[in-house]
C-alpha positions as CSV (number, residue, x, y, z in Angstrom):
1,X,81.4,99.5,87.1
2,X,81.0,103.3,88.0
3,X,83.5,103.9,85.2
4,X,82.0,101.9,82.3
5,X,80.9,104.1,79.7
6,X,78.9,101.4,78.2
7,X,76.6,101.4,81.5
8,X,74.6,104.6,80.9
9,X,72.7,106.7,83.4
10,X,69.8,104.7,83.6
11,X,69.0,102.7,86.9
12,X,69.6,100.2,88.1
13,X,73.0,99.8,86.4
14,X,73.6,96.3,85.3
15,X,76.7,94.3,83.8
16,X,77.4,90.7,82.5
17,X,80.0,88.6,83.1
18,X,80.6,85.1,81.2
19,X,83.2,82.3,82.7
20,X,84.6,79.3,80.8
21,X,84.7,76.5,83.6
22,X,85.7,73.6,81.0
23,X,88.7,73.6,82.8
24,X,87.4,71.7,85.7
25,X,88.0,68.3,85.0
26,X,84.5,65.8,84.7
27,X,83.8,64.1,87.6
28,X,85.4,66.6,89.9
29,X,83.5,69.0,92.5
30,X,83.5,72.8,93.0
31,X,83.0,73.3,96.9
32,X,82.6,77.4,96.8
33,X,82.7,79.8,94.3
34,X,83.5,83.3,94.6
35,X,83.0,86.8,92.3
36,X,85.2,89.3,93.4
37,X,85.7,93.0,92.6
38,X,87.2,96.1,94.1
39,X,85.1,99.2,95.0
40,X,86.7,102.0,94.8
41,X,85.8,105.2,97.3
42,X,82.9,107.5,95.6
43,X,83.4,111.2,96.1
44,X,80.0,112.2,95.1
45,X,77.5,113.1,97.9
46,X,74.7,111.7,96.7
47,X,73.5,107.5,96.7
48,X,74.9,106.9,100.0
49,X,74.2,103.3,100.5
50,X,74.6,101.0,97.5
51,X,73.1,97.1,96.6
52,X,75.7,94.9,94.8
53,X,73.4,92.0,93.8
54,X,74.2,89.0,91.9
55,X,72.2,86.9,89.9
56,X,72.9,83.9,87.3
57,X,71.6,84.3,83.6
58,X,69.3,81.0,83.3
59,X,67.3,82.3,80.3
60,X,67.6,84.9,77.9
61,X,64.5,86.1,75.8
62,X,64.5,88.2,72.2
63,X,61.8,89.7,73.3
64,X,61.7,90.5,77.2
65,X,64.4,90.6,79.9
66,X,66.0,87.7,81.1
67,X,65.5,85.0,83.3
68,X,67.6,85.6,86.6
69,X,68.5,83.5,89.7
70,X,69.6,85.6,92.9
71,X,72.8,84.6,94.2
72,X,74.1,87.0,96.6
73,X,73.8,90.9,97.9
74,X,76.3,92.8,99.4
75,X,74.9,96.8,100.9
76,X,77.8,98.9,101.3
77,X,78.4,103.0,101.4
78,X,79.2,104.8,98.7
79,X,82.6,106.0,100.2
80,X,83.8,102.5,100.8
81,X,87.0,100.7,99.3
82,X,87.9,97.4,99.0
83,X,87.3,94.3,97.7
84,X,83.3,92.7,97.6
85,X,83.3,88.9,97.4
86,X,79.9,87.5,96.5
87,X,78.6,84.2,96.3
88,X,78.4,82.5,93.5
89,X,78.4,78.6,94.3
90,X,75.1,77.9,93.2
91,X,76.0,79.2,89.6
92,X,79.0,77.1,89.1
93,X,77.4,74.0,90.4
94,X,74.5,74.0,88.0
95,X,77.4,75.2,84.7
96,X,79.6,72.0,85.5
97,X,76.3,70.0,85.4
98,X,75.3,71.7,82.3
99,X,77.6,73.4,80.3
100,X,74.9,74.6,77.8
101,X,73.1,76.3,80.3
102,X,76.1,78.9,81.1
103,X,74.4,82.3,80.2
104,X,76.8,84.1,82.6
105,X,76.2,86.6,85.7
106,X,75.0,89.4,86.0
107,X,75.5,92.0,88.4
108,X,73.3,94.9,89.2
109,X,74.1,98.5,91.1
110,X,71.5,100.2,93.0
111,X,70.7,103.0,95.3
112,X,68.7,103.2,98.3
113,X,66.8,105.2,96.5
């Protein structure tokens, strides 16, 4: 995300992600659902403690934000590698339900500040 051009400098930093779960046969069950995505180490001394926050698109609006559901938050340091998971169960659950009502994910970057 740190690397995404598209992103900007304003804060927080957001990004969208959009899944295509008609794969998942009907009638069947999703019993966890994860997002996963590797942080890389940051070198820059500032924005030492970061919020990784995930939230479910439920409506989106021509003329305001959207509509978000929180789904999960992972606070890490800035210097930290590896992979995040975060939970997104509750997402996936209500997409097999309705398929019309996938608007995607969306995942926001913060600093403690």
């Amino acid at each position: 995300v740190e690397r995404d051009r598209t992103l900007g400098y304003q804060e927080p930093h957001w990004k969208e992600f959009h899944f295509d779960l008609t794969q998942i046969p009907a009638g069947e069950a999703v019993t966890a659902a994860e997002f996963r995505i590797y942080k890389e180490p940051s070198t820059h001394p500032l924005n030492t403690t970061l919020h990784i926050s995930m939230f479910e698109v439920v409506q989106e609006h021509s003329n305001r934000e959207s509509d978000l559901f929180f789904l999960d938050l992972q606070t890490l340091r800035s210097g930290d590698e590896g992979w995040l998971v975060l939970d997104i169960t509750a997402a996936s659950d209500r997409w097999l339900l309705n398929h019309h009502k996938d608007l995607g994910l969306r995942l926001y970057v913060e600093t403690e500040d």
